[in-house]
C-alpha positions in Angstrom: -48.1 96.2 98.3 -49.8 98.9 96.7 -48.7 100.7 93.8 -51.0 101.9 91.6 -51.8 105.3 91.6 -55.1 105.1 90.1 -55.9 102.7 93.3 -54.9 104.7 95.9 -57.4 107.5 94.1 -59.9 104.7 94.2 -59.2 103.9 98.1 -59.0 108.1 99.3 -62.8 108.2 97.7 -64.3 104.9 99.4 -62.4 104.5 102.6 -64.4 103.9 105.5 -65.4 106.5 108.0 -63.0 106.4 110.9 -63.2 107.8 114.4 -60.4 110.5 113.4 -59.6 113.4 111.2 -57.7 111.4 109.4 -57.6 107.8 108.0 -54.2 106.0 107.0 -54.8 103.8 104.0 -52.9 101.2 103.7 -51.9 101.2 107.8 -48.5 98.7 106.9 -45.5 98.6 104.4 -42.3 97.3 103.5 -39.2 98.1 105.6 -37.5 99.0 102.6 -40.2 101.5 101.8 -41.6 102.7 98.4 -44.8 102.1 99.1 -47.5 104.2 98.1 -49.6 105.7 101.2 -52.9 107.4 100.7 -54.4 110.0 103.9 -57.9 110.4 104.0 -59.3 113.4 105.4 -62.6 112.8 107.0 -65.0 114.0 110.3 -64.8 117.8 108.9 -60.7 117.5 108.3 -59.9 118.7 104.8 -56.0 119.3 103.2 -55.9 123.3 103.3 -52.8 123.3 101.3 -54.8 121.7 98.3 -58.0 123.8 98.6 -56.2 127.3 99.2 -52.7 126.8 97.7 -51.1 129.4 100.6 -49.0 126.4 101.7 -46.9 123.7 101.1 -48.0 119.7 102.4 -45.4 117.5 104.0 -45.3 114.5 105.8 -42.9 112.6 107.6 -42.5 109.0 109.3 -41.1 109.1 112.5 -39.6 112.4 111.7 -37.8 111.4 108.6 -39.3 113.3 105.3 -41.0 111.7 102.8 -41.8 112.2 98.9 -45.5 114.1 98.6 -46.6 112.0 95.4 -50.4 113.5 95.0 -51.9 116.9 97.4 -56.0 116.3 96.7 -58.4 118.6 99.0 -60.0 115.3 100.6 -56.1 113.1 100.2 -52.7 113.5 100.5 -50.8 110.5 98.9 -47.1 110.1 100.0 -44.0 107.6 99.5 -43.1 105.6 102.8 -39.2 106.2 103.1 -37.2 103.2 104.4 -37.3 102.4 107.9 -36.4 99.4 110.4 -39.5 97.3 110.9 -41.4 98.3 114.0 -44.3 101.1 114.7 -43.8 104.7 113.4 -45.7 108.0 114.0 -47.0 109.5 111.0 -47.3 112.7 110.7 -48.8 115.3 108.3 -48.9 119.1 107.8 -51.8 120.4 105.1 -52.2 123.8 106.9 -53.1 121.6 110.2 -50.7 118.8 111.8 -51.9 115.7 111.2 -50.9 112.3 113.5 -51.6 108.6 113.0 -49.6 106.0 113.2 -48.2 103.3 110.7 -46.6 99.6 110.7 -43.4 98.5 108.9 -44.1 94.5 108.3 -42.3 91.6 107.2 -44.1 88.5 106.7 -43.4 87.0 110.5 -45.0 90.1 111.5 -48.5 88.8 110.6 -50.2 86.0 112.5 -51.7 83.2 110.2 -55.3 82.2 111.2 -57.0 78.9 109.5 -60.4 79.6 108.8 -61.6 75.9 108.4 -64.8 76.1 106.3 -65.2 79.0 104.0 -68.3 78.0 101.4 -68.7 81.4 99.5 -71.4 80.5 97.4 -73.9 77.5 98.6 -72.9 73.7 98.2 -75.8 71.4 97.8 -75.4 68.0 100.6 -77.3 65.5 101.7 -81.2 65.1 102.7 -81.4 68.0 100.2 -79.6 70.6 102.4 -77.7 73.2 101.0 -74.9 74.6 102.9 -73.1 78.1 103.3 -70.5 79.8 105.2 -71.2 83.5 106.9 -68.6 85.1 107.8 -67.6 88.9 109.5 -64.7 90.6 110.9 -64.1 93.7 113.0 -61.1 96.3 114.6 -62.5 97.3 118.1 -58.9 99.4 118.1 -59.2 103.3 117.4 -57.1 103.3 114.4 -57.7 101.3 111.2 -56.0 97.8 110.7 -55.3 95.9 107.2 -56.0 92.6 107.1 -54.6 90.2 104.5 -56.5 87.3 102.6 -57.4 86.0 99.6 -59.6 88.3 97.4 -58.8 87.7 93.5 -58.4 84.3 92.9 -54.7 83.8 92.4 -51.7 82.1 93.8 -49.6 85.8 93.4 -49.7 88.2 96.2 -50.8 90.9 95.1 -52.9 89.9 91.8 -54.9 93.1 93.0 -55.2 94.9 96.5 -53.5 92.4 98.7 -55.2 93.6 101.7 -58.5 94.4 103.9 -59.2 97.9 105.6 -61.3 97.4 108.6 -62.3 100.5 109.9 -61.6 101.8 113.5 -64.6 101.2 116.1 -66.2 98.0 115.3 -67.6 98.3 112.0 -68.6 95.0 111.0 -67.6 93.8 107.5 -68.4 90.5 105.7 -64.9 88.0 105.7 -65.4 87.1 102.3 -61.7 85.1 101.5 -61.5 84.5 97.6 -58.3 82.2 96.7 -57.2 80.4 94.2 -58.3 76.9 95.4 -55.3 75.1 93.7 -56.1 72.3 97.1 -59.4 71.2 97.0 -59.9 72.1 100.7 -62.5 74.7 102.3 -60.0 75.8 104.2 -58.3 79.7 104.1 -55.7 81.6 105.7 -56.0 84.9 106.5 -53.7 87.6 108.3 -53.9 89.6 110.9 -50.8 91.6 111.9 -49.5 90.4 115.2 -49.5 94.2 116.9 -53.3 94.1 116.5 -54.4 90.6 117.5 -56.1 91.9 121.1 -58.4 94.4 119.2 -59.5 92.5 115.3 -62.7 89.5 116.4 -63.8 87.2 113.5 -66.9 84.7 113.8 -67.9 82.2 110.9 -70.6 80.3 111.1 -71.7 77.5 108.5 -75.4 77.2 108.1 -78.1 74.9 105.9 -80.0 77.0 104.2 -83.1 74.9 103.9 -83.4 74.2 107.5 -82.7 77.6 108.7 -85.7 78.5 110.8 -84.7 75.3 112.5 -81.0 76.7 113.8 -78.7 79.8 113.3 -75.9 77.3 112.1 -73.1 76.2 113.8 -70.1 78.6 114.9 -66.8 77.6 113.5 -63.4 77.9 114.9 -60.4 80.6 114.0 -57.3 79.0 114.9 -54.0 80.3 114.8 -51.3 78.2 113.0 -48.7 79.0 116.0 -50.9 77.3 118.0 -50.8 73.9 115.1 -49.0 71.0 116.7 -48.0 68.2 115.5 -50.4 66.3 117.4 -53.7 66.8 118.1 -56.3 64.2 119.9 -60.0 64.6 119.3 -62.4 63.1 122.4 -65.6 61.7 122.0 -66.2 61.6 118.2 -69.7 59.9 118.3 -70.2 56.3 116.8 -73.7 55.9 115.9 -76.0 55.3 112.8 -77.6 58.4 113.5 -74.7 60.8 112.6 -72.2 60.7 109.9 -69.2 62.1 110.7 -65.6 63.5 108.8 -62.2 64.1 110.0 -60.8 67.0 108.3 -56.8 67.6 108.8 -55.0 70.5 107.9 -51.3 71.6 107.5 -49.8 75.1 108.5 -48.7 75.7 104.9 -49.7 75.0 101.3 -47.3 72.4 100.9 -48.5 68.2 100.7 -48.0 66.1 103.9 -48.6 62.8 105.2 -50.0 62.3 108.7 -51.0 59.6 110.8 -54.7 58.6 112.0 -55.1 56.3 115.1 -58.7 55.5 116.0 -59.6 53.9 120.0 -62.7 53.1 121.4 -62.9 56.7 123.9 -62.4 54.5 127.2 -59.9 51.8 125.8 -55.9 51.7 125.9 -54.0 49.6 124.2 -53.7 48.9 120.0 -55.6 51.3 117.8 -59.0 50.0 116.4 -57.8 52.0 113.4 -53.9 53.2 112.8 -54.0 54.8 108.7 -51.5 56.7 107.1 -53.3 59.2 104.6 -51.7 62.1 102.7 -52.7 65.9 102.7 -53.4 67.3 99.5 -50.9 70.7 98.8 -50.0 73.2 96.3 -46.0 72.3 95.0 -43.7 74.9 94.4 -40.2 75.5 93.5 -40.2 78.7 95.4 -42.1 79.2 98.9 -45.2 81.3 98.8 -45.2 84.1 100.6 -48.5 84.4 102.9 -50.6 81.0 101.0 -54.1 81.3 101.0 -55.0 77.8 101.0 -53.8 75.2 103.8 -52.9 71.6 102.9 -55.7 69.5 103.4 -57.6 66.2 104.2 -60.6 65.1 104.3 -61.5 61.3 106.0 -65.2 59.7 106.6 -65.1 57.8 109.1 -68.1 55.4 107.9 -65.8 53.3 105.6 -63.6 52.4 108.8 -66.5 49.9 110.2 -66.8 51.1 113.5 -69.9 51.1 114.7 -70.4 48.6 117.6 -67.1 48.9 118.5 -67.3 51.8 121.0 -70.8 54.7 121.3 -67.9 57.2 121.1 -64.3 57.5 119.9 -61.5 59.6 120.0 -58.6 60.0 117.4 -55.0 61.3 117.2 -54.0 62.6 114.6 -49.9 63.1 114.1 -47.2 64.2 111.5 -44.1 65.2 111.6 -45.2 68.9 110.4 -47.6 71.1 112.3 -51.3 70.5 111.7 -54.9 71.0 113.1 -57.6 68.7 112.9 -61.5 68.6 113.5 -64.4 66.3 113.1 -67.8 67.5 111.7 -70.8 65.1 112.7 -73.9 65.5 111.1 -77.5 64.6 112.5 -78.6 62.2 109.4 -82.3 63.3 110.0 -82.2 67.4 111.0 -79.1 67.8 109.1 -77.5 69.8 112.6 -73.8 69.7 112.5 -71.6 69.5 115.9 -67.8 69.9 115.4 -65.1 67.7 117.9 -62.5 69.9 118.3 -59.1 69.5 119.8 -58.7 71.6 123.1 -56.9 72.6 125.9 -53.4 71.1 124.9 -51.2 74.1 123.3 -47.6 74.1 122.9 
């Protein structure tokens, strides 16, 4: 959580433009308060007490007064006070009455979202292609959320401001995750507080750069780690020299796991073609990690199984005994267009 002063002077100047008078910065804290707010006056709104000095500022959270740490003409930056977690109304007097509202969090509070492919700067493949993710994210609601992910390249939350500010009313901004990458997976986590999930959309989509007049790339999924199983079936994998094709598996945490791959012709029953045990790389710890960046991770080609002629297409289960998604990428060996195989309609 924020607590540097010289950032919240840094977030009152470049916060972005709101639909209100006034713009709460960050939205969230800690239930047993401390944290440092910062208001940002905007759309003509100004802090009266700071520019004519004929009153005094206050501010209180649902009601209960809070310390008034910096009065500027364009900011007031206060001290939450303590407070059960839940939704509070903020409120503000700077010569006008000011109202927004603010979010005490814990962790379960936030829903985890996998964002499987995340290729910030571009990855050179096959056939000379050369791939990247592009990424946005946006708060339809008419206050300003905070999102949480990755942004400095470090396993401690926070090496620097541990979260996003997406503006009120659709503004668009790029979803630009930046973790530590102690897996070697391109998969991220990022957080979206659970009060806000029917009004903050995310698209990714993963592109090749040297065939881009050809396609706009191919849309990836967001999926929410309460909706991770611990089995997931995949239909219709293609099996066919054309395409190569990779399972990628991921675990709901950081932590390493082991899961289970079983491999059928689409239309058969019986024994597996294929049944593989095959571990999920994971950041070890003595202590658990509060909000990881970076899910556990696998990633399977399914060339070195031998199985074409056995089946045009396939489908795969994939188990473990810990929650986990999985996916298949297949990729057209001549254009280079990717199609993803992704589990559906089963949730828990």
């Amino acid at each position: 959580m924020i607590r540097n002063f010289a950032f919240i002077i840094f977030i009152a100047a470049t916060a972005f433009a709101a639909t209100g008078p006034i713009d709460v910065n960050p939205t969230f804290g800690a239930p047993a308060g401390g944290d440092l707010v910062g208001i940002n006056f905007q759309n003509g709104a100004k802090n009266e007490c700071a520019v004519t000095l004929a009153c005094t500022p206050s501010a209180t959270f649902d009601g209960v007064p809070t310390t008034i740490f910096r009065s500027l003409p364009d900011a007031l930056i206060v001290r939450s006070p303590a407070h059960a977690r839940g939704d509070v109304k903020l409120s503000i007097f700077v010569g006008a009455t000011y109202q927004a509202s603010f979010h005490y969090l814990a962790e379960e509070d936030w829903e985890r979202v996998l964002m499987p492919i995340n290729i910030r700067s571009e990855v050179p493949g096959a056939a000379g292609s050369r791939w990247v993710t592009n990424a946005q994210i946006a708060n339809t609601g008419d206050e300003a959320v905070d999102a949480k992910w990755g942004l400095c390249g470090s396993l401690i939350d926070p090496p620097c401001p541990p979260f996003v500010h997406l503006p009120a009313g659709g503004k668009t901004i790029p979803l630009l995750p930046d973790p530590a990458f102690a897996i070697n997976t391109p998969g991220v986590f990022i957080y979206v507080p659970k009060y806000a999930l029917s009004q903050v959309f995310a698209n990714a989509r993963v592109r090749d750069l040297s065939r881009q007049a050809e396609a706009a790339g191919t849309e990836l999924p967001f999926v929410r780690v309460d909706d991770f199983q611990t089995s997931a079936m995949l239909l219709g994998v293609p099996n066919d020299t054309r395409f190569r094709s990779t399972l990628r598996i991921y675990g709901a945490a950081s932590a390493p796991m082991r899961a289970r791959i079983r491999i059928w012709a689409l239309d058969a029953d019986g024994e597996p073609l294929i049944d593989v045990m095959r571990d999920l790389a994971g950041f070890v710890t003595l202590l658990p990690i509060s909000f990881p960046q970076e899910p556990a991770y696998a990633e399977i080609p399914l060339e070195p199984f031998g199985l074409l002629g056995r089946g045009s297409s396939l489908r795969i289960q994939v188990s473990a005994d810990q929650p986990l998604w999985a996916f298949v990428s297949t990729t057209n060996n001549a254009t280079q267009q990717v199609t993803l195989v992704t589990p559906q309609l089963s949730r828990k």
